[in-house]
Legacy VTK file of the C-alpha trace (Angstrom):
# vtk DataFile Version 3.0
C-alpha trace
ASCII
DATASET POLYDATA
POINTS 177 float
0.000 0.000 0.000
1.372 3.370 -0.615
-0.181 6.904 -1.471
1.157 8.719 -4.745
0.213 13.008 -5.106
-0.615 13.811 -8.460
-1.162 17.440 -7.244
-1.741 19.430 -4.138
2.003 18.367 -2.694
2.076 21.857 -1.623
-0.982 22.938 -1.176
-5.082 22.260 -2.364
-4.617 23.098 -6.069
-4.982 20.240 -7.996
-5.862 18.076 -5.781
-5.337 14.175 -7.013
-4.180 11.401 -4.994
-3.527 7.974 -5.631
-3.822 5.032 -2.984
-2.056 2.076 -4.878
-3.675 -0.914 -3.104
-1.851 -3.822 -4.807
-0.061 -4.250 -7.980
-2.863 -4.522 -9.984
-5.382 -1.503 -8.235
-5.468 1.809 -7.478
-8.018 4.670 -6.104
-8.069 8.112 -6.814
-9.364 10.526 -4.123
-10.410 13.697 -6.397
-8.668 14.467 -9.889
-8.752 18.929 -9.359
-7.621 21.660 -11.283
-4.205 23.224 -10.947
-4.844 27.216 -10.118
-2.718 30.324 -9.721
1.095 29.514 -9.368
0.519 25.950 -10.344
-1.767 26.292 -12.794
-0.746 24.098 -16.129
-1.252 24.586 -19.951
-1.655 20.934 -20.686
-4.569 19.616 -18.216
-3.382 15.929 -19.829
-3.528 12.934 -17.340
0.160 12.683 -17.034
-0.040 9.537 -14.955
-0.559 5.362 -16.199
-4.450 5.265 -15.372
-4.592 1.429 -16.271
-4.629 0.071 -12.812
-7.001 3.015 -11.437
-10.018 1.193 -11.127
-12.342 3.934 -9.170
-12.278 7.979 -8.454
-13.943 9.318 -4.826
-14.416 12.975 -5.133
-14.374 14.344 -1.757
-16.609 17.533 -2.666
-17.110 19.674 -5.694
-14.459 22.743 -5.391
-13.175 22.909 -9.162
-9.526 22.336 -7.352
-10.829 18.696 -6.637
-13.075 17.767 -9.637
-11.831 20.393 -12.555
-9.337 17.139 -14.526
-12.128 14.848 -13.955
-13.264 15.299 -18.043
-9.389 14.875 -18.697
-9.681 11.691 -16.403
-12.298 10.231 -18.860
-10.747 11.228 -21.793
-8.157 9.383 -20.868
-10.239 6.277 -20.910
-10.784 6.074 -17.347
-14.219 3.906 -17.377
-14.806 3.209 -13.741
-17.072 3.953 -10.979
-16.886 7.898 -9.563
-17.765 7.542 -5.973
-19.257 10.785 -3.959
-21.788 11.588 -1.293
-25.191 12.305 -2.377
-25.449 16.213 -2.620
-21.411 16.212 -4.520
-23.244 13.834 -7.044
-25.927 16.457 -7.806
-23.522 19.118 -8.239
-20.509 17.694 -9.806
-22.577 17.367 -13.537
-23.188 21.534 -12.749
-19.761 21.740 -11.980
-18.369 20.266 -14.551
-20.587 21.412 -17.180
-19.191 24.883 -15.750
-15.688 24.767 -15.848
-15.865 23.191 -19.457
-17.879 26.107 -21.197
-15.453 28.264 -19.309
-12.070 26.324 -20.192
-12.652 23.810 -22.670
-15.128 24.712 -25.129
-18.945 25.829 -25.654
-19.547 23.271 -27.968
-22.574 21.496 -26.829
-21.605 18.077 -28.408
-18.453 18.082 -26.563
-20.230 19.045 -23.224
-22.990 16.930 -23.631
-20.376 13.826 -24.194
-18.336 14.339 -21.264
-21.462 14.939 -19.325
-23.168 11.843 -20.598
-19.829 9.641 -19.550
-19.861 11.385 -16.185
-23.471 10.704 -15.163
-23.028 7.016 -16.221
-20.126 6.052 -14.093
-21.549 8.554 -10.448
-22.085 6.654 -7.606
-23.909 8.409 -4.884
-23.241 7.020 -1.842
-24.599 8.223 1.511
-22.657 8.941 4.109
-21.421 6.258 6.622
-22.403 3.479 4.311
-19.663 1.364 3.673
-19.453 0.389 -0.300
-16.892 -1.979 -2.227
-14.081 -0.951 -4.033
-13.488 -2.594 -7.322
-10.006 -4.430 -7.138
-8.042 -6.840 -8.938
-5.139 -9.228 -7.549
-4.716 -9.726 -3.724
-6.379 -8.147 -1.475
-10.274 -6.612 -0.857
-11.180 -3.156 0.126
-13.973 -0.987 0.863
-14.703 2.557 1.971
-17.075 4.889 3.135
-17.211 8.410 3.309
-17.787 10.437 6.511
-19.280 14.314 6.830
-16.695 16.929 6.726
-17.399 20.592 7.945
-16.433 22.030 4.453
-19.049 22.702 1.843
-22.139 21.050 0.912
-22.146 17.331 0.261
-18.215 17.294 1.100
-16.769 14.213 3.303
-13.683 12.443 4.495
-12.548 8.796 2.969
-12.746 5.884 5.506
-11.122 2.769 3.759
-10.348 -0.486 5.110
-7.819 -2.553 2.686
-7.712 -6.436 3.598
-8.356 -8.899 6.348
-7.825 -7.971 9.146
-8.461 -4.719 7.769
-5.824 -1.731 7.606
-7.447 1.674 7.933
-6.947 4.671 6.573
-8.740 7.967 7.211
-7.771 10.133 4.194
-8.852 13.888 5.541
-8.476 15.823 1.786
-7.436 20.145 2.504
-5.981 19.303 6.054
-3.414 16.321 6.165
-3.087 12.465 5.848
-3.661 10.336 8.608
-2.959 6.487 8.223
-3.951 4.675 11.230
LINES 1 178
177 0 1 2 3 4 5 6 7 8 9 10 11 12 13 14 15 16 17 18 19 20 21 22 23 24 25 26 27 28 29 30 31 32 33 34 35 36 37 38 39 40 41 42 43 44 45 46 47 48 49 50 51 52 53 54 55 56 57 58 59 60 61 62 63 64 65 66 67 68 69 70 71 72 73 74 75 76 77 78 79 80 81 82 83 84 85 86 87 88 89 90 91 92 93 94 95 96 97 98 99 100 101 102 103 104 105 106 107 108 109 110 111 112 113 114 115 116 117 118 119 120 121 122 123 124 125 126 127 128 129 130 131 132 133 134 135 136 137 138 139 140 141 142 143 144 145 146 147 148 149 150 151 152 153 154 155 156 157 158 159 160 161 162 163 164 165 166 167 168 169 170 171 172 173 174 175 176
């Protein structure tokens, strides 16, 4: 088990982490936008997604969600965990930052949209749910209430048997317990 940053090393911007589970699977918690200083040209997936086999957003600040359309054009096909009111508002967000950054041409909105909606997951919170993985190992996570925005949360996940637990707090720190 180890945890990879894709963005946000110094700070929220781009927020994207990876939590490489085995060999063969890995979780994303959030896939943001780079802003200000850090803010890139080329909003490219610059990372192997082939093992990534789910994305939980944590909440819907554009810093946390803005690469998700670059996520899927990357061929990223699986499941987009979220809490409940971040699934209602990540399509809005999206659809937002793409008429603003990307393009205003419905077909291409529409597209990305369409892939989005089919692979959202709304999960409420303190349900546990299963993560997809290949190879060794089983894991599952839930997602707690965090004083942030609407709809944001902390990641619980539990990797194995007996379990290992992690409590991935995204804006504050990392805390593996």
């Amino acid at each position: 088990m180890n945890i990879l940053h894709h963005g946000a090393v110094n700070g929220v911007t781009g927020s994207c982490h990876e939590l490489v589970i085995n060999s063969k699977t890995s979780v994303l918690i959030d896939c943001g936008l780079f802003q200000g200083e850090d803010a890139k040209d080329d909003l490219s997936i610059e990372f192997d997604i082939a093992h990534i086999t789910a994305l939980i957003v944590t909440h819907c600040h554009i810093v946390h969600v803005g690469r998700i359309p670059y996520l899927l054009m990357a061929g990223f096909k699986g499941p987009i965990f979220t809490s409940v009111a971040s699934a209602s508002l990540l399509p809005l967000v999206i659809e937002d930052a793409l008429k603003m950054g990307v393009s205003r041409d419905i077909k291409i909105i529409n597209a990305c949209l369409s892939l989005l909606n089919k692979q959202i997951i709304a999960v409420n919170f303190n349900t546990w749910f299963e993560l997809p993985c290949k190879g060794e190992h089983s894991a599952r996570a839930r997602l707690q209430r965090a004083v942030h925005i609407l709809g944001s949360a902390y990641v619980e996940i539990n990797i194995g048997t007996p379990p290992t637990k992690l409590i991935i707090i995204i804006e504050w720190f990392f805390l593996v317990i």
